[in-house]
ZAMARGU-4260 file (C-alpha; in steps of 0.2 Angstrom, whole numbers, plus 5000, padded with zeros to 4 digits):
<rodrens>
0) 5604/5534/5345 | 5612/5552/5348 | 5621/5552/5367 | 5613/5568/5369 | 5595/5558/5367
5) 5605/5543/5379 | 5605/5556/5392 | 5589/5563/5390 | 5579/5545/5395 | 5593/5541/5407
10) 5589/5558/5416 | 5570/5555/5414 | 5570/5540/5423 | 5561/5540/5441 | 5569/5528/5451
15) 5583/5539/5464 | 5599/5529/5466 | 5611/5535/5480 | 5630/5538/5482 | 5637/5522/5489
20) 5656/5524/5487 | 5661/5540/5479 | 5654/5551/5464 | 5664/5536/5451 | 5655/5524/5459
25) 5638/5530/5460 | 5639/5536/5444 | 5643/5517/5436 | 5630/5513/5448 | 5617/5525/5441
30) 5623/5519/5423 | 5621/5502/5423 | 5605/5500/5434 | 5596/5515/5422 | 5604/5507/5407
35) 5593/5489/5411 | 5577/5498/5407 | 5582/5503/5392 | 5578/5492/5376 | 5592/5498/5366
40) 5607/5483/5364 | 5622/5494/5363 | 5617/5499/5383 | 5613/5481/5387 | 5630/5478/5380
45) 5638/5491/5389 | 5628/5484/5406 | 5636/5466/5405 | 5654/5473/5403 | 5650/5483/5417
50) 5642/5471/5431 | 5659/5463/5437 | 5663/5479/5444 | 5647/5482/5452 | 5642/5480/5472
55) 5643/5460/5475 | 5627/5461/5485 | 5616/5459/5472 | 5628/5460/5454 | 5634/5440/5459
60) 5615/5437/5457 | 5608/5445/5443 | 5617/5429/5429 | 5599/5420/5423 | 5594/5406/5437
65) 5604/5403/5451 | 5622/5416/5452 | 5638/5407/5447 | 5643/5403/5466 | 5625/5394/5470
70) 5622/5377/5463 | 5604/5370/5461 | 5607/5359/5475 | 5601/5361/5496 | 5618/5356/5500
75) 5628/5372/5491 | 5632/5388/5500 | 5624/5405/5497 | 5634/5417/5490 | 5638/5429/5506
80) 5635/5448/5502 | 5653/5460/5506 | 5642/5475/5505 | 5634/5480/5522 | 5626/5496/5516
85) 5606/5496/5518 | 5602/5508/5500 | 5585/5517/5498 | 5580/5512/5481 | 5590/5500/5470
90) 5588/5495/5453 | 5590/5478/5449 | 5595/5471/5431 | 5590/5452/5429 | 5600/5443/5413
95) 5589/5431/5403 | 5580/5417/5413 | 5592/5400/5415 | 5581/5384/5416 | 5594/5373/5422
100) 5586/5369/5439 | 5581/5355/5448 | 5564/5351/5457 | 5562/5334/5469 | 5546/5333/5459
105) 5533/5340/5448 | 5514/5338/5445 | 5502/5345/5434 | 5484/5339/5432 | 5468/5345/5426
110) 5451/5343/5414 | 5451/5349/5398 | 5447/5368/5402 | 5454/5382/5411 | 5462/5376/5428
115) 5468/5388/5441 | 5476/5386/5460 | 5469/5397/5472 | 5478/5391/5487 | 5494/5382/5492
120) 5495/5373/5509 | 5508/5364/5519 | 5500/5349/5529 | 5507/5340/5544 | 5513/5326/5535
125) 5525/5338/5524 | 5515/5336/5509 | 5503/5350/5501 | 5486/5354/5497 | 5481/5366/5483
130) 5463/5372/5483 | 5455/5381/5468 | 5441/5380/5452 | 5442/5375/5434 | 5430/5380/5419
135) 5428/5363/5409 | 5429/5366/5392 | 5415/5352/5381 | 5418/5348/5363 | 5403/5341/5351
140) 5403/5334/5335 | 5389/5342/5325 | 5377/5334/5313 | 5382/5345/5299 | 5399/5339/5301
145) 5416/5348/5312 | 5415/5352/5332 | 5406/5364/5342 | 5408/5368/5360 | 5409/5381/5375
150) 5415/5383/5390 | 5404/5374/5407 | 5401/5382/5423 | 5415/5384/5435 | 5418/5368/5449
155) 5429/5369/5465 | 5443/5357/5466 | 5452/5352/5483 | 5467/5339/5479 | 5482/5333/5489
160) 5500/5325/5488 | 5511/5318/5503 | 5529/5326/5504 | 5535/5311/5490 | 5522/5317/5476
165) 5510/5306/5478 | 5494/5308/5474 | 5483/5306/5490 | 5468/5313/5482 | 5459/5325/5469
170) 5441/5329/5470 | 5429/5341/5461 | 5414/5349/5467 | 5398/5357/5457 | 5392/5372/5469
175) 5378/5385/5462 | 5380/5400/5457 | 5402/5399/5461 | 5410/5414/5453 | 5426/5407/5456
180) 5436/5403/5472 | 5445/5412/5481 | 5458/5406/5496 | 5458/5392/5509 | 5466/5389/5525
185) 5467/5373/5536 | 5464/5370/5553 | 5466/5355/5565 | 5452/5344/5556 | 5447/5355/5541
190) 5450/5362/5526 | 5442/5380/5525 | 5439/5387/5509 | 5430/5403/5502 | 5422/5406/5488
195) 5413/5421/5479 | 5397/5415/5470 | 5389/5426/5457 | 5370/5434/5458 | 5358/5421/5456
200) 5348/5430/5446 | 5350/5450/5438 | 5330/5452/5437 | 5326/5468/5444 | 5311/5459/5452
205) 5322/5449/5461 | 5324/5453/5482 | 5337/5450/5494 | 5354/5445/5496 | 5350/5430/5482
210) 5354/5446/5470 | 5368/5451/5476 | 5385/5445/5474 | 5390/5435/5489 | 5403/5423/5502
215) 5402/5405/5501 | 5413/5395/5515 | 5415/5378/5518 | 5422/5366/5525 | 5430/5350/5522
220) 5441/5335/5530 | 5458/5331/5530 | 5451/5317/5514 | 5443/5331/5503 | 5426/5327/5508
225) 5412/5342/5513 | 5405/5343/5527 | 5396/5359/5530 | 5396/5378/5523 | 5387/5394/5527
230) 5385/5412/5516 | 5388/5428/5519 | 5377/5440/5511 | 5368/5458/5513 | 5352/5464/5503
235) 5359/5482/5498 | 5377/5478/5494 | 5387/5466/5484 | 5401/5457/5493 | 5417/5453/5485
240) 5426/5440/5494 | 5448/5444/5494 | 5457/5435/5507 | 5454/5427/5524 | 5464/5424/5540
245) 5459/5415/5557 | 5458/5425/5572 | 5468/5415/5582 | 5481/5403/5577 | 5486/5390/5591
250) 5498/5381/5584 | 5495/5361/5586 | 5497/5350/5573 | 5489/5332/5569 | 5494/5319/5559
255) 5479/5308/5559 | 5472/5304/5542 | 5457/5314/5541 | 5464/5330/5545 | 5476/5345/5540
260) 5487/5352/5549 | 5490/5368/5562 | 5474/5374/5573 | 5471/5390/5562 | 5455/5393/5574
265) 5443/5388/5588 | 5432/5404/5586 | 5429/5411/5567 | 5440/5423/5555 | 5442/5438/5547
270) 5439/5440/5529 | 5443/5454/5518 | 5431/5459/5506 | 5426/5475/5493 | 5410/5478/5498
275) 5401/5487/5485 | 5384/5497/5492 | 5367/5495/5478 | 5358/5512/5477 | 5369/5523/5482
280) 5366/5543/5479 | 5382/5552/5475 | 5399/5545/5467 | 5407/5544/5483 | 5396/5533/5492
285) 5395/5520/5477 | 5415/5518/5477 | 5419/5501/5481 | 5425/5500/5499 | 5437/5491/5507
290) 5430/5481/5523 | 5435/5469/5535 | 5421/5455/5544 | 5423/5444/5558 | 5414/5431/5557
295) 5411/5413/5568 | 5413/5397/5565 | 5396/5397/5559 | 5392/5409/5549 | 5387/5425/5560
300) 5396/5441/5557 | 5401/5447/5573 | 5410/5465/5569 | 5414/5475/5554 | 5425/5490/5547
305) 5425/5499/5534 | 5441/5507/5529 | 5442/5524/5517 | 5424/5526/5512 | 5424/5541/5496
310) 5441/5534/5490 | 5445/5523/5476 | 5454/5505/5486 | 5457/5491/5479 | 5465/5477/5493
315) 5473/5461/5486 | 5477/5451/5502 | 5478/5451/5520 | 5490/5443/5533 | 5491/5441/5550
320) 5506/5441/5565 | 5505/5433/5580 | 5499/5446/5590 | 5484/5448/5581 | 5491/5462/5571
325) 5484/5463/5551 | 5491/5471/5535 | 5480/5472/5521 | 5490/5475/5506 | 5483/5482/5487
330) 5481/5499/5480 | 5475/5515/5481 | 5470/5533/5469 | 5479/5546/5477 | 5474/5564/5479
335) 5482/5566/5460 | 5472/5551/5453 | 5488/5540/5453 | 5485/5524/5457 | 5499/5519/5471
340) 5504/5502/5482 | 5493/5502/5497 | 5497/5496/5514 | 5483/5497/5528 | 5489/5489/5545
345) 5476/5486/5559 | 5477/5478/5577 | 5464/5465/5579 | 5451/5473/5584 | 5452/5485/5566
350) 5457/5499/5571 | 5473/5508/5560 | 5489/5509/5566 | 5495/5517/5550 | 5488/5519/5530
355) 5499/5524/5520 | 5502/5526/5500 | 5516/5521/5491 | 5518/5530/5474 | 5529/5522/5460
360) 5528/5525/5443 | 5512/5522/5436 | 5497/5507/5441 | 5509/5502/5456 | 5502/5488/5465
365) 5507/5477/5482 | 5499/5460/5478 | 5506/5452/5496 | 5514/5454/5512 | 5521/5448/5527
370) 5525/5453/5545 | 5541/5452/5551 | 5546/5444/5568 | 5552/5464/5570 | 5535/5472/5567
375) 5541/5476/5551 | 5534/5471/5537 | 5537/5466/5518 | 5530/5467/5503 | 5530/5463/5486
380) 5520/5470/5470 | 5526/5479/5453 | 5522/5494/5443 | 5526/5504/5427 | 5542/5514/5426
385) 5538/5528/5414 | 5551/5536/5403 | 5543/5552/5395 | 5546/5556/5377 | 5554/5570/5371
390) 5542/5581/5360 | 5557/5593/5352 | 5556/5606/5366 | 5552/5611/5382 | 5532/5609/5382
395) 5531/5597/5397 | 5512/5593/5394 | 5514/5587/5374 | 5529/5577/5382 | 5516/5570/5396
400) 5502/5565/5383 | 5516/5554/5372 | 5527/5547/5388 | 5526/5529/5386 | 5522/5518/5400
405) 5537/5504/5399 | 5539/5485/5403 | 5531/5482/5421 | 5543/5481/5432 | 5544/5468/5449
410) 5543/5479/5465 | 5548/5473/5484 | 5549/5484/5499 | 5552/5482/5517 | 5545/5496/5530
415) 5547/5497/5547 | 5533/5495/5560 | 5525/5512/5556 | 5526/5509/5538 | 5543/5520/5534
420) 5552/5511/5520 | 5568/5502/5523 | 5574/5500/5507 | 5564/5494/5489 | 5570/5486/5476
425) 5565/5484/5459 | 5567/5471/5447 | 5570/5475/5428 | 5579/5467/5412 | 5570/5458/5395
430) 5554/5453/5405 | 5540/5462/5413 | 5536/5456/5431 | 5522/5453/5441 | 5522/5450/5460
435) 5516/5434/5464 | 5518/5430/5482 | 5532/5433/5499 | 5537/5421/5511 | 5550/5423/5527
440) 5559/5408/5532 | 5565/5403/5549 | 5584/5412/5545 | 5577/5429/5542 | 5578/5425/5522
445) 5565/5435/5512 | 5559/5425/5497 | 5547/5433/5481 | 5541/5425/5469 | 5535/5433/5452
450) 5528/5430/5435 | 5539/5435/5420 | 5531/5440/5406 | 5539/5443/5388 | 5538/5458/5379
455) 5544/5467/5364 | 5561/5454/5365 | 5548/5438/5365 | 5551/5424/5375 | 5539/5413/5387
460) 5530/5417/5402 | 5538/5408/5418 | 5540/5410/5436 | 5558/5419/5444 | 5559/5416/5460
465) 5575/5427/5471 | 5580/5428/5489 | 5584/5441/5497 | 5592/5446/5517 | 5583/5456/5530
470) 5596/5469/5523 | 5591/5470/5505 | 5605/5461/5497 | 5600/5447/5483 | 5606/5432/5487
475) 5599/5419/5474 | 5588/5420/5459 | 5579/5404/5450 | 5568/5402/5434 | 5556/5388/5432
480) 5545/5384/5417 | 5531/5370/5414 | 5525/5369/5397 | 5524/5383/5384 | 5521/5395/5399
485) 5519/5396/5415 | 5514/5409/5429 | 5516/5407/5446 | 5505/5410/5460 | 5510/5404/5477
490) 5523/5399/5487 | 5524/5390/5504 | 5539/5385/5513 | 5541/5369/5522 | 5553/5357/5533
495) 5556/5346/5518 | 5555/5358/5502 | 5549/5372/5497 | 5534/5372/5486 | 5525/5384/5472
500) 5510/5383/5464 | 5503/5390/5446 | 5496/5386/5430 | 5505/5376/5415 | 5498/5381/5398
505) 5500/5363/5391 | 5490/5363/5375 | 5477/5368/5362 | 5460/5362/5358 | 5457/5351/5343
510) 5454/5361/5330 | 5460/5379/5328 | 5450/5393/5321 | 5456/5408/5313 | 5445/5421/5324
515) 5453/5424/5342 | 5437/5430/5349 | 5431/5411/5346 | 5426/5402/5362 | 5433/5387/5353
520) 5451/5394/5349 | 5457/5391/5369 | 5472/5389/5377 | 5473/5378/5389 | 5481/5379/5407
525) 5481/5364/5419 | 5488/5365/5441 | 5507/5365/5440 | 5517/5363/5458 | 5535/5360/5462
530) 5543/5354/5479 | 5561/5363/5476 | 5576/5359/5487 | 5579/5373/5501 | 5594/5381/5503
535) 5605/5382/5517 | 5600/5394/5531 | 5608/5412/5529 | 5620/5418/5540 | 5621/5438/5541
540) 5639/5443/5537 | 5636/5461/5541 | 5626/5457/5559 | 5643/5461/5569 | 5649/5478/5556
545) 5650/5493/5560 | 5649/5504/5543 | 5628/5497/5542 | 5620/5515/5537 | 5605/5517/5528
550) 5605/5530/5514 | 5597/5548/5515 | 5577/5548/5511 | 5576/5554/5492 | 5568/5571/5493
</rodrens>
């Protein structure tokens, strides 16, 4: 490639870096962060010879899997960061995934079908429970000769391992109408899970909620059994179930057999849902809206806000601090029809504290959040760097219609309590990356989990897994696979280990057909979860420094 066309995408590229040491260093800083984007292999050449001399807070951890001065092992120190500079925005270039790392164990499990996690739990007794559906998948030998099949309807699962890897249980459930589930969360004697079932029925004839898309909840004890349940539903709109939290979290644990682990709550949750209204008269009105309900423990909805009606939201989770406070995260359609990361906090009673867009690149996204013990919060999502094209000229809107959207690129940020950002940090290199889930241990260590996707280099689908310090600097960076591929979906510290949870694609039906749209020709993807050593706790070099600045606001 010409330099003068080098210079051109390096100049296109929307991510601001800042002056951390002198122009020289900024500008090898500039250099080697914009040169990971780029999918040409004389850059990534030029990259690698450059990451020695790059800042040690995050170039000792960007070798594939762990850095070179962290061993797989809970009992090998974390590698301390010598810079003590918070930086706005920082690219970070990932090498090609290492799979040399050790698990205490591994399961996966399934039916031949589609199974998928939907929640990841840490019980009292320091093992786990992972809650979620599967899609059975039916062969049958034909009379004429050769197999025919289909995919059956969607059952819940709810199965559970001690802290060894012991299987304790694993049952499945037929529930009518079940779309697919959604989340669960335990509480003293009960295992809470939601569900979203589908319309009975799509006859126009048909009246009330049995119509609509509902909420199923119910509720099981500490041995996988049901026990109860109650739906949620409204005759003129179609509720979308997302994420749910309890209203108050009182913190006592039980060992006994038949039960969980913390109280989550004496007196109902909040669940966040998209509510979508049936017969509405303008465009605006029929928008999907955003809502939150507060339901009891049996069923009655006892206060609800709607948040944004007339624009285009789209919330992924919620979470909860220990006031009360609650941060829905997801996205939004700006002003400009850009779609942008999304963070709503509320108090709890509902009402805002702050809303606020976050615009990056193209189809940004925050898939989860969580508070931090300073009001802060951090959150974790991706989105797609755009590098426009070069048209031969200065016409800037033939340049826009050809700009490429590139690989998707891993996305964390941390923001003060009013939403301000702190610092962001985004993750790029051979793979595209989706954010999976955040987790804050005890130590103040911020821990993101994402899936890594190949692209036009190949490669395999698996989960990357990095920690990082209040401050922004990387501090370790894992990759695990199961099977042919794997992607991640939770992760859920513990005591004993740390544990993710995903799906494994572990095989192929019988017999293979040559059309892709074929029903037959599946792939199939069992549970997979991991108990991983923990690290040590992290020690913050730079608490005591004096030369901690953060970086001016790009304009």
């Amino acid at each position: 490639m010409p330099s003068a066309d080098i210079m051109r995408s390096l100049n296109n590229l929307p991510l601001p870096l800042r002056n951390f040491s002198g122009h020289g260093a900024w500008e090898m800083r500039r250099w080697a962060a914009r040169c990971a984007l780029c999918h040409f292999t004389s850059l990534a050449v030029f990259l690698l010879a450059l990451l020695p001399s790059l800042s040690p807070s995050w170039g000792a951890g960007v070798e594939g899997g762990a850095p070179k001065t962290l061993a797989n092992s809970s009992a090998s120190p974390s590698p301390i960061p010598t810079d003590c500079n918070n930086y706005y925005a920082e690219i970070v270039p990932l090498k090609p995934p290492d799979f040399r790392q050790s698990a205490l164990w591994k399961k996966t499990w399934g039916l031949l079908g589609i199974d998928r996690p939907r929640a990841l739990m840490k019980v009292a007794d320091g093992g786990i429970i992972v809650v979620g559906d599967t899609r059975p998948y039916v062969e049958k030998q034909l009379d004429t000769g050769g197999k025919s099949g289909d995919f059956q309807s969607p059952r819940s699962f709810i199965t559970r391992y001690n802290a060894a890897g012991e299987l304790l249980f694993d049952r499945h459930y037929d529930v009518a109408g079940l779309d697919q589930v959604t989340t669960a969360l335990l509480k003293k004697s009960s295992i809470v899970v939601m569900s979203a079932l589908a319309p009975l029925t799509t006859s126009p004839k048909t009246s009330g909620s049995a119509a609509r898309s509902r909420i199923l909840v119910e509720f099981f004890n500490g041995a996988g059994e049901r026990k109860r349940q109650f739906i949620l539903g409204n005759p003129d709109e179609d509720f979308i179930p997302r994420a749910m939290v309890a209203r108050n979290n009182g913190g006592r644990k039980s060992t006994a057999a038949n039960s969980a682990t913390k109280d989550a709550d004496a007196t109902g949750f909040v669940i966040l849902a998209q509510t979508k209204p049936r017969g509405a008269k303008s465009r605006a009105d029929a928008l999907p809206r955003t809502t939150l309900l507060w339901v009891s423990e049996d069923g009655r909805i006892e206060r609800r806000r709607d948040y944004l009606p007339g624009i285009e939201t789209d919330p992924f989770a919620l979470t909860r601090g220990n006031s009360g406070r609650m941060v829905i995260t997801g996205r939004i359609k700006n002003e400009h029809k850009v779609e942008a990361g999304w963070i709503l906090s509320v108090d709890a009673q509902g009402t805002i504290l702050f809303e606020r867009p976050y615009t990056r690149g193209a189809g940004a996204t925050l898939r989860a959040a969580k508070i931090l013990p300073d009001g802060g919060i951090v959150a974790i999502g991706d989105s797609l760097p755009v590098l426009r094209a070069d048209a031969g000229g200065n016409d800037k809107a033939a340049n826009d219609k050809i700009a490429p959207y590139r690989d998707k690129a891993g996305w964390m940020i941390r923001t003060t309590i009013d939403g301000t950002p702190l610092w962001q940090k985004y993750l790029a290199g051979q793979y595209a990356y989706t954010g999976a889930d955040v987790k804050v241990t005890i130590d103040g260590t911020i821990w993101g989990l994402w899936a890594a996707n190949p692209t036009d280099f190949g490669g395999r689908k698996f989960a990357r897994l990095l920690s990082v310090s209040p401050e922004g600097q990387l501090l370790s960076d894992y990759s695990y696979i199961e099977g042919s591929n794997s992607v991640p979906l939770y992760l859920e510290p513990g005591d004993e280990f740390m544990a993710v949870a995903g799906m494994a694609e572990t095989g192929f039906s019988e017999k293979k057909y040559n059309d892709p749209n074929d029903p037959r020709a599946f792939v199939t993807y069992d549970n997979w979860v991991m108990a991983l050593p923990l690290n040590p706790p992290h020690t913050d070099s730079c608490a005591s420094q004096d030369n901690r600045r953060l970086d001016d606001l790009p304009p």
